[in-house]
C-alpha positions as CSV (number, residue, x, y, z in Angstrom):
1,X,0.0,0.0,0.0
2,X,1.5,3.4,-0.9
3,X,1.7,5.7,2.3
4,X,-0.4,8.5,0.5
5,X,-3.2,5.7,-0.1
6,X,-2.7,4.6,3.6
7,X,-2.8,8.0,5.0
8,X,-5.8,9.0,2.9
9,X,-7.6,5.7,3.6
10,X,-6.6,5.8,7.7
11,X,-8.1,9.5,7.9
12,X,-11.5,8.2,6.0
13,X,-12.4,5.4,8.2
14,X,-11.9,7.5,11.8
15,X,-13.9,10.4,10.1
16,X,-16.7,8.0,8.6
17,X,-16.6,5.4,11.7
18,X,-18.9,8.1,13.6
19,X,-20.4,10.3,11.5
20,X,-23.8,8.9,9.9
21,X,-22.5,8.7,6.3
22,X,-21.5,5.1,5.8
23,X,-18.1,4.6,5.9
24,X,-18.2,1.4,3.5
25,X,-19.9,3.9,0.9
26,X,-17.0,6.2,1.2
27,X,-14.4,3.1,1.2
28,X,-15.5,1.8,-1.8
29,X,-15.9,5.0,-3.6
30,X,-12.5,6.7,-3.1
31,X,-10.3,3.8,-4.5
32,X,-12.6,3.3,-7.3
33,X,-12.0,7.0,-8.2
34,X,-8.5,6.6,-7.4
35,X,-7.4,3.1,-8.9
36,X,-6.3,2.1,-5.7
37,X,-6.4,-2.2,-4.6
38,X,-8.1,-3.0,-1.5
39,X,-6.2,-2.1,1.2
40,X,-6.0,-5.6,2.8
41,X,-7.3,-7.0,6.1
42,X,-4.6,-5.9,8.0
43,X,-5.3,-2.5,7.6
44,X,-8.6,-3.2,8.7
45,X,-7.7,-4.7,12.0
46,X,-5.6,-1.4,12.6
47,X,-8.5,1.1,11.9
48,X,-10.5,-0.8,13.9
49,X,-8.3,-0.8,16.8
50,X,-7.7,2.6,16.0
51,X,-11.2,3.8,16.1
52,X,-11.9,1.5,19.0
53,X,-9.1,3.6,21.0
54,X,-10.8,6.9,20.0
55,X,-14.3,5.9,21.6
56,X,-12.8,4.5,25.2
57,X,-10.4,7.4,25.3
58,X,-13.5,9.9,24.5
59,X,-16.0,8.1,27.0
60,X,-13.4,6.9,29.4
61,X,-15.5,8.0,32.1
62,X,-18.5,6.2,30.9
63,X,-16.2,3.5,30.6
64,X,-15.2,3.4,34.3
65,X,-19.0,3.7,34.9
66,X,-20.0,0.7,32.8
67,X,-17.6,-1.3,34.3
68,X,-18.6,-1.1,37.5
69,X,-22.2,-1.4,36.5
70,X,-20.9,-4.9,34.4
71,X,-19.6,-6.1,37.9
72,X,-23.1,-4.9,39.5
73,X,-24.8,-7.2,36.7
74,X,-22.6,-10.1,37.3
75,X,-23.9,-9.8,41.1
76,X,-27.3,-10.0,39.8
77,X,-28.0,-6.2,40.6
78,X,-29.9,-4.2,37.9
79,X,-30.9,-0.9,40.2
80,X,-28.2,1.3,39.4
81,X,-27.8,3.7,36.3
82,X,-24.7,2.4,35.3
83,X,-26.0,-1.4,35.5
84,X,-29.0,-1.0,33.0
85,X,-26.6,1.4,30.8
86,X,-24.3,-1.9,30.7
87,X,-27.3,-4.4,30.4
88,X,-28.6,-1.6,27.3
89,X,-25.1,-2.1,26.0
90,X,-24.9,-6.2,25.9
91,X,-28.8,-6.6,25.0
92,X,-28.2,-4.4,21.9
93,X,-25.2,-6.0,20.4
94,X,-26.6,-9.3,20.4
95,X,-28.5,-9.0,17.1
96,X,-25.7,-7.9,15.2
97,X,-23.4,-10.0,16.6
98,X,-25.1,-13.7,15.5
99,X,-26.2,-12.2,12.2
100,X,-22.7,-11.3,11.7
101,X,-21.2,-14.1,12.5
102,X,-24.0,-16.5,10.5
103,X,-24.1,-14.2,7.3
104,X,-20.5,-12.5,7.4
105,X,-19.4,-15.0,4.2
106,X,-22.9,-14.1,2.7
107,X,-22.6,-10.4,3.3
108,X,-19.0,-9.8,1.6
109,X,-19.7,-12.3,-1.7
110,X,-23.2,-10.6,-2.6
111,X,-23.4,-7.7,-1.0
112,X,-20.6,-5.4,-1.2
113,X,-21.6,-4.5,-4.8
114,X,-22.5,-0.7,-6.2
115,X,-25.5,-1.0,-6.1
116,X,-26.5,-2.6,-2.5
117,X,-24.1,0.3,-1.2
118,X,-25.6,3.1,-3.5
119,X,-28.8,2.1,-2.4
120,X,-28.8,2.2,1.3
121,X,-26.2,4.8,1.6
122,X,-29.2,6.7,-0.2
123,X,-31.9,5.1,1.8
124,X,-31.1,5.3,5.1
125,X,-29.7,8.9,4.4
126,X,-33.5,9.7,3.6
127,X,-35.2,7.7,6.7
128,X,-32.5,9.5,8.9
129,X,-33.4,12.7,7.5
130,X,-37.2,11.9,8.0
131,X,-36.7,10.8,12.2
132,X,-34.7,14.0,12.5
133,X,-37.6,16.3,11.2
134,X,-40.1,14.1,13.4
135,X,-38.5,13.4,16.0
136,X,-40.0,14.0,19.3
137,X,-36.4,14.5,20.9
138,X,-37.3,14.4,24.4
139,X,-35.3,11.4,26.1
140,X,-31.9,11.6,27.0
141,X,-29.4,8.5,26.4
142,X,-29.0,7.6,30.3
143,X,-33.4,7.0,29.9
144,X,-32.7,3.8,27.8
145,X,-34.5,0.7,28.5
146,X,-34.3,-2.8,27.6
147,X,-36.9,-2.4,24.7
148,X,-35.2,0.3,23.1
149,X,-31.8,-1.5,23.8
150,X,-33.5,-4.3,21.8
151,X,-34.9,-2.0,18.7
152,X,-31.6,-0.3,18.3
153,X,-30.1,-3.8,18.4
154,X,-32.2,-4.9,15.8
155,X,-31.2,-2.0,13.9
156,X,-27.7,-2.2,13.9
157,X,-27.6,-5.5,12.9
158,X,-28.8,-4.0,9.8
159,X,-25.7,-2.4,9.4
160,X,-24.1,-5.4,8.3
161,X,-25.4,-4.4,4.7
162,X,-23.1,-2.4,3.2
163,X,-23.7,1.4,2.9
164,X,-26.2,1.0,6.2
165,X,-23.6,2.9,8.3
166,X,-23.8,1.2,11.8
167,X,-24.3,4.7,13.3
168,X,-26.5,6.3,11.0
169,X,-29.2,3.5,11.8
170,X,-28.5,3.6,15.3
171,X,-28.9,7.4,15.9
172,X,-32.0,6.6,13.2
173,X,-33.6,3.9,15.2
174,X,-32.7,5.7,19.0
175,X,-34.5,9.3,17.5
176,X,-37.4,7.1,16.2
177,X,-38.1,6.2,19.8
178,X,-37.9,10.0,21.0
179,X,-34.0,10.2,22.0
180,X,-33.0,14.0,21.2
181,X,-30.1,14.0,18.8
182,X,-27.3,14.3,21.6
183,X,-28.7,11.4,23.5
184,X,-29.3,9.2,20.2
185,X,-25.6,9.8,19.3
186,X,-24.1,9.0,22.8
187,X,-26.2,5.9,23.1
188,X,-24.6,4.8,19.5
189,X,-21.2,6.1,20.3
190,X,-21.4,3.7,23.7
191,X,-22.9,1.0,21.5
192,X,-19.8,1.1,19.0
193,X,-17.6,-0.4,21.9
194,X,-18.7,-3.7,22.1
195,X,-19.5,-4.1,18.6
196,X,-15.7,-2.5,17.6
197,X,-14.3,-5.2,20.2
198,X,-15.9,-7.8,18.1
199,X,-15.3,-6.7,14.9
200,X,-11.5,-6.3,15.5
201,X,-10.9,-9.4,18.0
202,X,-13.2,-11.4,14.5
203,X,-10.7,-9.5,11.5
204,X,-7.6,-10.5,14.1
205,X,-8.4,-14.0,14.1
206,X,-8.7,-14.1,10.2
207,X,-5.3,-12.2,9.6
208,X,-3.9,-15.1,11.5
209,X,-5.7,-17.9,10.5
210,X,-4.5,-16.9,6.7
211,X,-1.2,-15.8,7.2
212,X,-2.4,-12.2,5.8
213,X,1.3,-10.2,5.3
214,X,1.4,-7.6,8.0
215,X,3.5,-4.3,8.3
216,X,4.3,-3.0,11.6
217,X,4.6,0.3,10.0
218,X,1.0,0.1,8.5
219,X,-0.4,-0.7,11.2
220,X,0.9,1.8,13.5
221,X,0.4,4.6,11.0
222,X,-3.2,3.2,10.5
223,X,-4.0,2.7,14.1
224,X,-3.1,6.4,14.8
225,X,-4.2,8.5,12.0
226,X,-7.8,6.6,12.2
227,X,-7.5,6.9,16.2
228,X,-6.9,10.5,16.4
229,X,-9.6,11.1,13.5
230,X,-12.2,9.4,15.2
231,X,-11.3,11.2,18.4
232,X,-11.8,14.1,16.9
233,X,-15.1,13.2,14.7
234,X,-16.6,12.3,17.7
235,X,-16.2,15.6,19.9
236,X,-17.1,17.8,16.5
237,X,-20.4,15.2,16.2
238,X,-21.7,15.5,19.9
239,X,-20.8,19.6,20.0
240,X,-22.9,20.5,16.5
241,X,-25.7,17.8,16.6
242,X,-28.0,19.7,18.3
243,X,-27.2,23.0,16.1
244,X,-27.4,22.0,13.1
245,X,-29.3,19.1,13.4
246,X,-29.1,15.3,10.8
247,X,-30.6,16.7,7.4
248,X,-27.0,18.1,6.3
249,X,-25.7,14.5,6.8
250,X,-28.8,13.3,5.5
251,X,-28.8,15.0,2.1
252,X,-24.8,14.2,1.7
253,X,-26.0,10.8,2.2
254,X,-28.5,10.6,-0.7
255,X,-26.1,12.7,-3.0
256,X,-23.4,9.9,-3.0
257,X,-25.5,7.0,-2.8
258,X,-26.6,8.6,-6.3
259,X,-22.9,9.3,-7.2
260,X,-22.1,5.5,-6.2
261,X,-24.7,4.0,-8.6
262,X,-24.2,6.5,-11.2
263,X,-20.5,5.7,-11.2
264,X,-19.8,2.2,-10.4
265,X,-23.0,0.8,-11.1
Protein backbone atom coordinates (compact mmCIF):
# COMPACT_ATOMS: atom_id res chain seq x y z
CA UNK A 1 0.00 0.00 0.00
CA UNK A 2 1.45 3.36 -0.94
CA UNK A 3 1.74 5.68 2.25
CA UNK A 4 -0.44 8.47 0.53
CA UNK A 5 -3.21 5.65 -0.10
CA UNK A 6 -2.70 4.61 3.56
CA UNK A 7 -2.85 7.99 4.96
CA UNK A 8 -5.85 8.95 2.92
CA UNK A 9 -7.62 5.68 3.62
CA UNK A 10 -6.63 5.83 7.70
CA UNK A 11 -8.07 9.51 7.88
CA UNK A 12 -11.49 8.16 6.01
CA UNK A 13 -12.37 5.41 8.21
CA UNK A 14 -11.89 7.45 11.76
CA UNK A 15 -13.90 10.39 10.09
CA UNK A 16 -16.70 8.03 8.57
CA UNK A 17 -16.62 5.36 11.68
CA UNK A 18 -18.89 8.08 13.58
CA UNK A 19 -20.44 10.31 11.50
CA UNK A 20 -23.81 8.85 9.88
CA UNK A 21 -22.53 8.68 6.30
CA UNK A 22 -21.51 5.10 5.78
CA UNK A 23 -18.06 4.58 5.87
CA UNK A 24 -18.22 1.42 3.55
CA UNK A 25 -19.85 3.85 0.91
CA UNK A 26 -16.97 6.22 1.23
CA UNK A 27 -14.44 3.11 1.15
CA UNK A 28 -15.49 1.81 -1.82
CA UNK A 29 -15.89 5.00 -3.62
CA UNK A 30 -12.51 6.71 -3.14
CA UNK A 31 -10.27 3.78 -4.48
CA UNK A 32 -12.64 3.31 -7.33
CA UNK A 33 -11.97 6.98 -8.22
CA UNK A 34 -8.53 6.58 -7.40
CA UNK A 35 -7.44 3.10 -8.92
CA UNK A 36 -6.34 2.07 -5.67
CA UNK A 37 -6.38 -2.21 -4.63
CA UNK A 38 -8.10 -3.02 -1.55
CA UNK A 39 -6.21 -2.06 1.18
CA UNK A 40 -6.02 -5.60 2.83
CA UNK A 41 -7.31 -7.02 6.13
CA UNK A 42 -4.63 -5.90 7.96
CA UNK A 43 -5.30 -2.52 7.59
CA UNK A 44 -8.57 -3.21 8.73
CA UNK A 45 -7.72 -4.71 12.00
CA UNK A 46 -5.65 -1.37 12.56
CA UNK A 47 -8.47 1.13 11.89
CA UNK A 48 -10.48 -0.81 13.89
CA UNK A 49 -8.31 -0.80 16.82
CA UNK A 50 -7.67 2.65 15.98
CA UNK A 51 -11.17 3.77 16.08
CA UNK A 52 -11.87 1.54 19.00
CA UNK A 53 -9.09 3.56 21.00
CA UNK A 54 -10.84 6.91 19.96
CA UNK A 55 -14.25 5.91 21.56
CA UNK A 56 -12.79 4.55 25.25
CA UNK A 57 -10.37 7.45 25.32
CA UNK A 58 -13.52 9.93 24.47
CA UNK A 59 -15.96 8.07 26.97
CA UNK A 60 -13.44 6.87 29.44
CA UNK A 61 -15.47 8.03 32.14
CA UNK A 62 -18.52 6.22 30.89
CA UNK A 63 -16.20 3.52 30.56
CA UNK A 64 -15.20 3.41 34.35
CA UNK A 65 -19.02 3.71 34.92
CA UNK A 66 -20.04 0.71 32.77
CA UNK A 67 -17.59 -1.28 34.27
CA UNK A 68 -18.62 -1.11 37.49
CA UNK A 69 -22.16 -1.37 36.53
CA UNK A 70 -20.89 -4.93 34.44
CA UNK A 71 -19.64 -6.12 37.89
CA UNK A 72 -23.13 -4.95 39.54
CA UNK A 73 -24.76 -7.19 36.70
CA UNK A 74 -22.63 -10.11 37.29
CA UNK A 75 -23.92 -9.79 41.13
CA UNK A 76 -27.30 -10.02 39.79
CA UNK A 77 -28.00 -6.20 40.55
CA UNK A 78 -29.94 -4.24 37.91
CA UNK A 79 -30.86 -0.88 40.17
CA UNK A 80 -28.22 1.29 39.38
CA UNK A 81 -27.84 3.68 36.27
CA UNK A 82 -24.73 2.41 35.28
CA UNK A 83 -25.98 -1.42 35.46
CA UNK A 84 -29.02 -1.01 33.04
CA UNK A 85 -26.64 1.37 30.82
CA UNK A 86 -24.31 -1.94 30.73
CA UNK A 87 -27.29 -4.44 30.40
CA UNK A 88 -28.60 -1.65 27.33
CA UNK A 89 -25.10 -2.13 25.98
CA UNK A 90 -24.90 -6.20 25.86
CA UNK A 91 -28.80 -6.59 25.03
CA UNK A 92 -28.20 -4.41 21.89
CA UNK A 93 -25.18 -6.01 20.45
CA UNK A 94 -26.56 -9.29 20.43
CA UNK A 95 -28.47 -9.02 17.10
CA UNK A 96 -25.73 -7.91 15.19
CA UNK A 97 -23.38 -10.01 16.65
CA UNK A 98 -25.11 -13.67 15.51
CA UNK A 99 -26.24 -12.24 12.19
CA UNK A 100 -22.70 -11.27 11.70
CA UNK A 101 -21.22 -14.06 12.51
CA UNK A 102 -24.05 -16.54 10.55
CA UNK A 103 -24.10 -14.17 7.28
CA UNK A 104 -20.51 -12.48 7.38
CA UNK A 105 -19.43 -14.97 4.23
CA UNK A 106 -22.94 -14.10 2.67
CA UNK A 107 -22.61 -10.36 3.29
CA UNK A 108 -18.97 -9.76 1.64
CA UNK A 109 -19.73 -12.27 -1.74
CA UNK A 110 -23.21 -10.56 -2.56
CA UNK A 111 -23.38 -7.69 -0.99
CA UNK A 112 -20.56 -5.35 -1.16
CA UNK A 113 -21.58 -4.53 -4.81
CA UNK A 114 -22.54 -0.72 -6.17
CA UNK A 115 -25.52 -1.02 -6.10
CA UNK A 116 -26.51 -2.62 -2.53
CA UNK A 117 -24.08 0.28 -1.20
CA UNK A 118 -25.64 3.09 -3.51
CA UNK A 119 -28.85 2.08 -2.41
CA UNK A 120 -28.75 2.15 1.27
CA UNK A 121 -26.21 4.76 1.57
CA UNK A 122 -29.20 6.70 -0.18
CA UNK A 123 -31.87 5.07 1.77
CA UNK A 124 -31.07 5.34 5.10
CA UNK A 125 -29.74 8.85 4.38
CA UNK A 126 -33.49 9.71 3.61
CA UNK A 127 -35.15 7.73 6.71
CA UNK A 128 -32.49 9.50 8.89
CA UNK A 129 -33.42 12.73 7.54
CA UNK A 130 -37.22 11.94 8.03
CA UNK A 131 -36.72 10.82 12.17
CA UNK A 132 -34.72 13.99 12.49
CA UNK A 133 -37.57 16.35 11.20
CA UNK A 134 -40.13 14.11 13.38
CA UNK A 135 -38.50 13.42 15.95
CA UNK A 136 -40.02 14.01 19.32
CA UNK A 137 -36.40 14.46 20.90
CA UNK A 138 -37.34 14.37 24.38
CA UNK A 139 -35.34 11.43 26.12
CA UNK A 140 -31.91 11.56 27.01
CA UNK A 141 -29.39 8.54 26.44
CA UNK A 142 -28.97 7.59 30.28
CA UNK A 143 -33.41 6.96 29.91
CA UNK A 144 -32.66 3.76 27.77
CA UNK A 145 -34.48 0.69 28.47
CA UNK A 146 -34.26 -2.83 27.58
CA UNK A 147 -36.91 -2.43 24.72
CA UNK A 148 -35.25 0.34 23.12
CA UNK A 149 -31.78 -1.50 23.78
CA UNK A 150 -33.48 -4.29 21.78
CA UNK A 151 -34.87 -1.96 18.72
CA UNK A 152 -31.62 -0.27 18.32
CA UNK A 153 -30.05 -3.79 18.37
CA UNK A 154 -32.16 -4.88 15.79
CA UNK A 155 -31.20 -1.97 13.91
CA UNK A 156 -27.71 -2.19 13.89
CA UNK A 157 -27.62 -5.54 12.87
CA UNK A 158 -28.82 -4.00 9.75
CA UNK A 159 -25.74 -2.41 9.36
CA UNK A 160 -24.11 -5.45 8.33
CA UNK A 161 -25.39 -4.38 4.66
CA UNK A 162 -23.06 -2.40 3.20
CA UNK A 163 -23.68 1.45 2.87
CA UNK A 164 -26.22 0.98 6.16
CA UNK A 165 -23.64 2.93 8.27
CA UNK A 166 -23.81 1.25 11.83
CA UNK A 167 -24.30 4.69 13.32
CA UNK A 168 -26.48 6.27 11.03
CA UNK A 169 -29.24 3.46 11.80
CA UNK A 170 -28.52 3.58 15.30
CA UNK A 171 -28.89 7.40 15.94
CA UNK A 172 -31.98 6.62 13.16
CA UNK A 173 -33.60 3.90 15.23
CA UNK A 174 -32.75 5.69 18.99
CA UNK A 175 -34.54 9.30 17.49
CA UNK A 176 -37.37 7.14 16.16
CA UNK A 177 -38.09 6.18 19.81
CA UNK A 178 -37.91 9.96 21.05
CA UNK A 179 -33.95 10.22 21.98
CA UNK A 180 -33.00 13.97 21.24
CA UNK A 181 -30.11 14.01 18.82
CA UNK A 182 -27.35 14.27 21.64
CA UNK A 183 -28.69 11.41 23.50
CA UNK A 184 -29.27 9.16 20.23
CA UNK A 185 -25.60 9.82 19.30
CA UNK A 186 -24.08 8.98 22.78
CA UNK A 187 -26.21 5.87 23.06
CA UNK A 188 -24.55 4.83 19.49
CA UNK A 189 -21.17 6.06 20.31
CA UNK A 190 -21.43 3.72 23.68
CA UNK A 191 -22.92 0.99 21.54
CA UNK A 192 -19.84 1.07 19.04
CA UNK A 193 -17.62 -0.37 21.87
CA UNK A 194 -18.68 -3.72 22.09
CA UNK A 195 -19.50 -4.06 18.63
CA UNK A 196 -15.72 -2.52 17.57
CA UNK A 197 -14.33 -5.17 20.21
CA UNK A 198 -15.91 -7.81 18.14
CA UNK A 199 -15.27 -6.72 14.92
CA UNK A 200 -11.48 -6.29 15.53
CA UNK A 201 -10.91 -9.41 17.96
CA UNK A 202 -13.17 -11.44 14.46
CA UNK A 203 -10.74 -9.50 11.45
CA UNK A 204 -7.59 -10.46 14.07
CA UNK A 205 -8.44 -14.00 14.14
CA UNK A 206 -8.73 -14.06 10.19
CA UNK A 207 -5.32 -12.24 9.65
CA UNK A 208 -3.93 -15.13 11.46
CA UNK A 209 -5.72 -17.92 10.47
CA UNK A 210 -4.55 -16.91 6.70
CA UNK A 211 -1.22 -15.79 7.16
CA UNK A 212 -2.37 -12.24 5.77
CA UNK A 213 1.31 -10.19 5.26
CA UNK A 214 1.40 -7.59 8.03
CA UNK A 215 3.46 -4.27 8.31
CA UNK A 216 4.32 -2.99 11.58
CA UNK A 217 4.59 0.35 10.02
CA UNK A 218 1.02 0.15 8.51
CA UNK A 219 -0.40 -0.70 11.18
CA UNK A 220 0.94 1.79 13.50
CA UNK A 221 0.40 4.60 10.98
CA UNK A 222 -3.18 3.22 10.51
CA UNK A 223 -4.04 2.66 14.07
CA UNK A 224 -3.11 6.40 14.79
CA UNK A 225 -4.19 8.47 12.02
CA UNK A 226 -7.80 6.55 12.17
CA UNK A 227 -7.51 6.91 16.22
CA UNK A 228 -6.90 10.54 16.36
CA UNK A 229 -9.60 11.13 13.46
CA UNK A 230 -12.23 9.43 15.21
CA UNK A 231 -11.27 11.24 18.40
CA UNK A 232 -11.76 14.13 16.89
CA UNK A 233 -15.09 13.18 14.72
CA UNK A 234 -16.61 12.31 17.73
CA UNK A 235 -16.23 15.62 19.87
CA UNK A 236 -17.14 17.79 16.51
CA UNK A 237 -20.43 15.19 16.19
CA UNK A 238 -21.68 15.54 19.91
CA UNK A 239 -20.79 19.58 19.98
CA UNK A 240 -22.95 20.49 16.55
CA UNK A 241 -25.73 17.83 16.58
CA UNK A 242 -28.04 19.75 18.34
CA UNK A 243 -27.20 22.96 16.15
CA UNK A 244 -27.36 22.05 13.06
CA UNK A 245 -29.27 19.06 13.41
CA UNK A 246 -29.07 15.29 10.79
CA UNK A 247 -30.59 16.67 7.40
CA UNK A 248 -26.95 18.09 6.29
CA UNK A 249 -25.74 14.49 6.85
CA UNK A 250 -28.82 13.33 5.52
CA UNK A 251 -28.77 15.02 2.10
CA UNK A 252 -24.77 14.16 1.69
CA UNK A 253 -26.04 10.76 2.16
CA UNK A 254 -28.53 10.58 -0.68
CA UNK A 255 -26.09 12.67 -2.99
CA UNK A 256 -23.36 9.93 -2.96
CA UNK A 257 -25.52 6.95 -2.85
CA UNK A 258 -26.58 8.61 -6.33
CA UNK A 259 -22.94 9.28 -7.19
CA UNK A 260 -22.11 5.54 -6.21
CA UNK A 261 -24.66 4.02 -8.58
CA UNK A 262 -24.23 6.45 -11.18
CA UNK A 263 -20.55 5.67 -11.20
CA UNK A 264 -19.78 2.24 -10.35
CA UNK A 265 -23.05 0.80 -11.07
Amino acid sequence: MIWYQLVVLALLQGLTEFLPISSSGHLILVPYLSGWSDQGLAFDVAVHFGTLAAVLLYFRHDVRLLLNGSLELTAGRTNSPESRMALALIVATIPAALLGLVMHDFIVDHLRTAIVIGVTTAGFGVLLGAMDHFGRRQRESSEVTLKDAVLVGLAQALSLIPGTSRSGITITAAMALGFTRTGAARFSFLLSIPIIVLAAAFETYRLISTGSPVTPEVLLIATGLSAVTAYLTIGFFLRVVDKIGLMPFAIYRVILGIGIIYLLS
